[in-house]
C-alpha positions in Angstrom: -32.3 38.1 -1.2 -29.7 36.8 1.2 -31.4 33.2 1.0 -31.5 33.3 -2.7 -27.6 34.3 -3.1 -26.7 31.5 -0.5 -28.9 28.7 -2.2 -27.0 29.7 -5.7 -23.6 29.3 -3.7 -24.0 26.2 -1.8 -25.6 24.4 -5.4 -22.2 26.1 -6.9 -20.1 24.0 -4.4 -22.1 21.0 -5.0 -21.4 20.9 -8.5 -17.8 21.3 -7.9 -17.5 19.1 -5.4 -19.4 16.8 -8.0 -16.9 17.3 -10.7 -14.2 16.9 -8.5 -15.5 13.7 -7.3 -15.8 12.5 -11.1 -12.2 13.6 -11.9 -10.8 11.6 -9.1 -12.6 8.6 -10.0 -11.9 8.9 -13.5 -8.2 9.0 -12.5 -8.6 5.8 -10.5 -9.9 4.4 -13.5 -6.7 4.9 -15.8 -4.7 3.0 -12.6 -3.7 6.8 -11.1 -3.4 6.9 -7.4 -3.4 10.9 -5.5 -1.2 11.6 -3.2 2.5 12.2 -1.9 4.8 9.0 -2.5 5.8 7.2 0.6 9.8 7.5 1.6 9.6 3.4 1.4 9.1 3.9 -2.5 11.8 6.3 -3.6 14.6 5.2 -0.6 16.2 1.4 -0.9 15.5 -0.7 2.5 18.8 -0.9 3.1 19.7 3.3 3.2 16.2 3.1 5.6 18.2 0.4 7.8 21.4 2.0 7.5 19.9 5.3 8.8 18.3 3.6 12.2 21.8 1.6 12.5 23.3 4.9 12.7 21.1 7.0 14.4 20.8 4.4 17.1 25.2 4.1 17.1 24.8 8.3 18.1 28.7 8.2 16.0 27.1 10.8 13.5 25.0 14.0 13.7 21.2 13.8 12.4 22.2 16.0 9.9 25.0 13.7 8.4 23.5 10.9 8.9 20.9 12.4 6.4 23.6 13.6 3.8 24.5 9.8 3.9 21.5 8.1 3.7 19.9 9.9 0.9 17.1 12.0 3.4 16.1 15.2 2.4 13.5 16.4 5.1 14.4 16.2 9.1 10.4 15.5 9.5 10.7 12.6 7.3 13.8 11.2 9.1 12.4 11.2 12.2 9.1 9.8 11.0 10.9 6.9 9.2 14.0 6.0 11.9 13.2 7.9 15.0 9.5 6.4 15.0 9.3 4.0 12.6 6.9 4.9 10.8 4.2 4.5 13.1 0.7 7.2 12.9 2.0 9.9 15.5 -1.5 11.2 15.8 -2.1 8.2 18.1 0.7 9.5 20.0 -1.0 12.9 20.8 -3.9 11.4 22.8 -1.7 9.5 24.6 0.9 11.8 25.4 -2.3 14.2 26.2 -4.2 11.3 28.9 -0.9 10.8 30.7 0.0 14.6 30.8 -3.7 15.5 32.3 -4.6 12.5 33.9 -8.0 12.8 31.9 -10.4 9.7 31.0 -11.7 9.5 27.6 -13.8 6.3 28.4 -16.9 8.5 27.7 -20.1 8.1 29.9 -21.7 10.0 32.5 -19.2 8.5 35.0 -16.2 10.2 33.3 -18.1 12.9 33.2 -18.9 12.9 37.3 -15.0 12.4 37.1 -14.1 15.4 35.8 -16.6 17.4 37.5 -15.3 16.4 40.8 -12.0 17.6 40.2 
């Protein structure tokens, strides 16, 4: 009975997986795009300038230097001026190999590497 109830639920999230799919691509279709709008769209370059002119000065708080510039989120500041705007999740495995050391070359040898330790 178990088998029967899980078939029936995993051909249920098929089919709205399925219809989900359809939706999305049926949005694309009318020229609709998903998704949260970058800061680069809604802020003028020169507010985003103005904000890494004064961060980098240290004359103002983070806080008023947000009030100026027009930035409503502290995350987003930081990910725009204090960052640039670069992917921070290739900063995690970097940060992570130069805390620990570790080698993420793959291959038995790394993995003699890390046994020897």
């Amino acid at each position: 009975m178990f088998h029967v109830m899980a078939a029936l639920t995993k051909f249920e999230r098929d089919l709205i997986s399925e219809r989900t799919q359809a939706g999305l691509e049926a949005a694309r279709a009318r020229g609709r795009k998903g998704g949260r709008p970058a800061v680069t769209k809604k802020m003028s370059v020169a507010n985003l300038e103005r904000a890494k002119e004064l961060y980098a000065s240290q004359a103002m708080s983070v806080t008023e230097i947000m009030k100026r510039t027009g930035f409503r989120s502290r995350t987003t500041f930081y990910k725009y001026v204090v960052n640039g705007g670069e992917a921070n999740h290739l900063k995690g495995s970097v940060f992570l190999r130069e805390r620990t050391g570790a080698q993420f070359s793959g291959g038995s040898s790394s993995n003699q590497a890390l046994l020897s330790r």
